[in-house]
C-alpha positions as CSV (number, residue, x, y, z in Angstrom):
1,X,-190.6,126.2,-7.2
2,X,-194.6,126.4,-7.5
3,X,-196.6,123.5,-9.2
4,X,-199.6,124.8,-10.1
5,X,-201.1,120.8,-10.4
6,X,-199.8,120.5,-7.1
7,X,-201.6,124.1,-5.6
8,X,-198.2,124.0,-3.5
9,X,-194.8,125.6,-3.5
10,X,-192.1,123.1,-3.0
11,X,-188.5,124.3,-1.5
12,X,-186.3,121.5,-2.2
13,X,-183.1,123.0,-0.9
14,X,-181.9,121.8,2.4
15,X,-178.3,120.7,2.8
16,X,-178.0,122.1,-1.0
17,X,-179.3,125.6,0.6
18,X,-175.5,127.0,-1.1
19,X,-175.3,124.9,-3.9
20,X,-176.4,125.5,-7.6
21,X,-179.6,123.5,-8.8
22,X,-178.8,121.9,-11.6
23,X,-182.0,120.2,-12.7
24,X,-185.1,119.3,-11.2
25,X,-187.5,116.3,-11.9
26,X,-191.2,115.5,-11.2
27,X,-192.0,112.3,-10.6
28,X,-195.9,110.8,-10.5
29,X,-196.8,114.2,-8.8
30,X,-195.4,113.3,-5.7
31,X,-192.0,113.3,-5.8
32,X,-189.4,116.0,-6.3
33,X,-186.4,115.2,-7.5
34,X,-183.3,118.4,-7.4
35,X,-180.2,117.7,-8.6
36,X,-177.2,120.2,-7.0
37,X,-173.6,120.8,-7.6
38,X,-171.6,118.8,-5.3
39,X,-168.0,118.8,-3.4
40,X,-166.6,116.2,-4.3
41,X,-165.1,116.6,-7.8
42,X,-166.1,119.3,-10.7
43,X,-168.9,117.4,-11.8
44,X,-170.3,116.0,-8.9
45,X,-173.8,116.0,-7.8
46,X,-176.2,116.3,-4.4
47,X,-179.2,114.6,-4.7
48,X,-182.5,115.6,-2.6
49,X,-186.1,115.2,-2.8
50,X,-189.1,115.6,-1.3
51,X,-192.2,113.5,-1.1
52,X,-195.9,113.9,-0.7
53,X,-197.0,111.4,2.1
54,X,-201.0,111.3,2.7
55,X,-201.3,115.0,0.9
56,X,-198.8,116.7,3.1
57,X,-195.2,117.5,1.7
58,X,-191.6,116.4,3.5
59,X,-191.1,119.3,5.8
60,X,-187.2,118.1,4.6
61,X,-185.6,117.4,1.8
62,X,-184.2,113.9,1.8
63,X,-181.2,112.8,0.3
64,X,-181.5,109.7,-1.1
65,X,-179.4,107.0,-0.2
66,X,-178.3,103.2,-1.5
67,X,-180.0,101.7,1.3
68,X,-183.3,103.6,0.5
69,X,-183.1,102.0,-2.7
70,X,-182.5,98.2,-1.5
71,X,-185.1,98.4,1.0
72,X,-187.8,99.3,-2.0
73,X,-186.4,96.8,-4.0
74,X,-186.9,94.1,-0.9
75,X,-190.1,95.3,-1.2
76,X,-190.9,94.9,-4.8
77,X,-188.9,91.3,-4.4
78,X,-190.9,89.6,-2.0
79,X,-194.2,90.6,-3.8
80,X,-193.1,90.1,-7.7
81,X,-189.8,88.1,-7.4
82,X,-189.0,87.4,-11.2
83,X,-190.1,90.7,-12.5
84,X,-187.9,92.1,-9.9
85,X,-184.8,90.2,-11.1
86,X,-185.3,91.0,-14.0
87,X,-185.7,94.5,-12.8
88,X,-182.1,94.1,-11.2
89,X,-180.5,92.2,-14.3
90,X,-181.1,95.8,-16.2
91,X,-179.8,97.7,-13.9
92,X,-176.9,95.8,-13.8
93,X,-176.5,96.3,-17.4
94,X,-176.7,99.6,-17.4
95,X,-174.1,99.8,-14.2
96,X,-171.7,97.9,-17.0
97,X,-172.5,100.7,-19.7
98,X,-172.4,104.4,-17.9
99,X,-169.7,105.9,-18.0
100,X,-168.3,109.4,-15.5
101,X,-169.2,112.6,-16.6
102,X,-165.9,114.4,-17.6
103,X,-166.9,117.8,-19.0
104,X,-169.8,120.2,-19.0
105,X,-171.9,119.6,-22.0
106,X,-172.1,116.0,-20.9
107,X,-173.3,116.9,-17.9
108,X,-175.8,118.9,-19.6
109,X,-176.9,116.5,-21.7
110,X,-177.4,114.0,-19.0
111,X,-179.8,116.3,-17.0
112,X,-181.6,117.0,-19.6
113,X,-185.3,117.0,-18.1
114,X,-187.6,115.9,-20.9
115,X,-184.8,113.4,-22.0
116,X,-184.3,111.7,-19.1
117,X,-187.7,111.3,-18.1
118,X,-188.2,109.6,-21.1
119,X,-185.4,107.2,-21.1
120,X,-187.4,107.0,-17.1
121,X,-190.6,106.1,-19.0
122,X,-189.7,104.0,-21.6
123,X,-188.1,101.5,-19.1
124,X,-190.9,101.7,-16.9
125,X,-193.0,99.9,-19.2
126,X,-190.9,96.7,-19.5
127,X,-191.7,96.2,-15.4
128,X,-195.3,96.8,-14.9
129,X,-195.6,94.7,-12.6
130,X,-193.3,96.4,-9.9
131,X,-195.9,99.4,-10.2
132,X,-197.4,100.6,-7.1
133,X,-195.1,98.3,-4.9
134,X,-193.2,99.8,-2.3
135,X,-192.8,102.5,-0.6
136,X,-191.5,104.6,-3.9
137,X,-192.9,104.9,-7.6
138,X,-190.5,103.1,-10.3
139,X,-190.3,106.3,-12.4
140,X,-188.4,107.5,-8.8
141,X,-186.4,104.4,-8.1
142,X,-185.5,104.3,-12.2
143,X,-184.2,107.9,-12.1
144,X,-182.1,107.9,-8.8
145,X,-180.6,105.1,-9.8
146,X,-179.3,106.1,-12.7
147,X,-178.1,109.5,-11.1
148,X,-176.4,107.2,-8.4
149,X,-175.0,104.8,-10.7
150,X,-173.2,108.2,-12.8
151,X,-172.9,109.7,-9.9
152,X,-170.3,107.4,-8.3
153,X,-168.5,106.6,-11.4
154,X,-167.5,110.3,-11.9
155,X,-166.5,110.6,-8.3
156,X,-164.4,106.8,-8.2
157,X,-162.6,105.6,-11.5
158,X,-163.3,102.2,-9.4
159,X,-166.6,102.8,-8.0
160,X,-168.3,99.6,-7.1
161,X,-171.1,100.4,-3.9
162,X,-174.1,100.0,-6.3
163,X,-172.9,97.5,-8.4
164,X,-172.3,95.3,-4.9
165,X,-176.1,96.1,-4.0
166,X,-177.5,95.1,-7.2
167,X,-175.7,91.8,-6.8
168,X,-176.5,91.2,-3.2
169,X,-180.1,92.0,-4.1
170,X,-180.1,89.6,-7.1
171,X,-178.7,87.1,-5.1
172,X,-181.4,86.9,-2.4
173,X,-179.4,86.2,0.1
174,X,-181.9,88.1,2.4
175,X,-182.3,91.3,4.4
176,X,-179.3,91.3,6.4
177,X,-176.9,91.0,3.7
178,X,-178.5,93.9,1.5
179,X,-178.4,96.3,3.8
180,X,-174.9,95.7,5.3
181,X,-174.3,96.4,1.6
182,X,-175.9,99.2,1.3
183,X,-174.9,100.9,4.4
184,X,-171.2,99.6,5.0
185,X,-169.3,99.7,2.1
């Protein structure tokens, strides 16, 4: 896909290389976010992205993963510790509300570009404060996680990995914990 903002051509597809894009995000200009059919049940999804390090582009698409996600939010924690509780008390309300995709046109509707970004956006500006923290934007850690979080509940009735990592994060029981969370369960 070429970005003319961008003066580049991004090829997202990796792994996905034989699976059908479903939707693709841009994020702060230097993320790329696709979102591919996946394996493991009708309406599962693959995510991958690629990222713009120091003006050069991920020669690979990267496929991002729970522990990607804690280790940002270790970030953001030790440098805004409040906001990012409170960061993790709304995503564990929104782990309580989404529900599995089951048919088509919800799936549709919930990669719906312009509408999710904006959902993206509009809870972006209740946690200023995390901006610029980390290794990824918010707008990026705001978006996968919601993909993750509907993304395991359509593939488990009793999904329960990212609900465990928001907890262990919000508990702050340190490094060790979050990522054996993230990586072993």
């Amino acid at each position: 896909m070429y970005y003319p903002e961008m003066n580049k051509s991004i090829k997202l597809r990796d792994r996905a290389e034989r699976s059908a894009l479903l939707a693709e995000f841009r994020i702060n200009g230097s993320f790329v976010l696709g979102v591919y059919q996946g394996s493991i049940s009708e309406f599962d999804f693959l995510l991958q992205y690629k990222q713009e390090i120091n003006g050069e582009w991920t020669k690979r698409a990267r496929t991002p993963k729970h522990i990607h996600w804690a280790v940002d939010i270790l970030i953001k924690q030790a440098l805004e510790n409040e906001e990012t509780d409170r960061f993790l008390d709304f995503r564990l309300k929104e782990w309580n509300r989404v529900q599995p995709i089951k048919t088509a046109e919800e799936r549709e509707k919930l990669l719906n570009v312009d509408s999710l970004m904006d959902q993206v956006e509009e809870e972006c500006r209740g946690y200023e404060k995390l901006a610029g923290k980390g290794e990824y934007s918010l707008k990026f850690l705001l978006l996968v996680a919601k993909l993750l979080m509907i993304q395991e509940k359509t593939n488990r009735k009793d999904a329960y990995m990212f609900s465990s990592l928001l907890e262990q994060l919000k508990s702050h029981h340190g490094i060790y914990e979050a990522v054996s969370t993230a990586t072993f369960h």
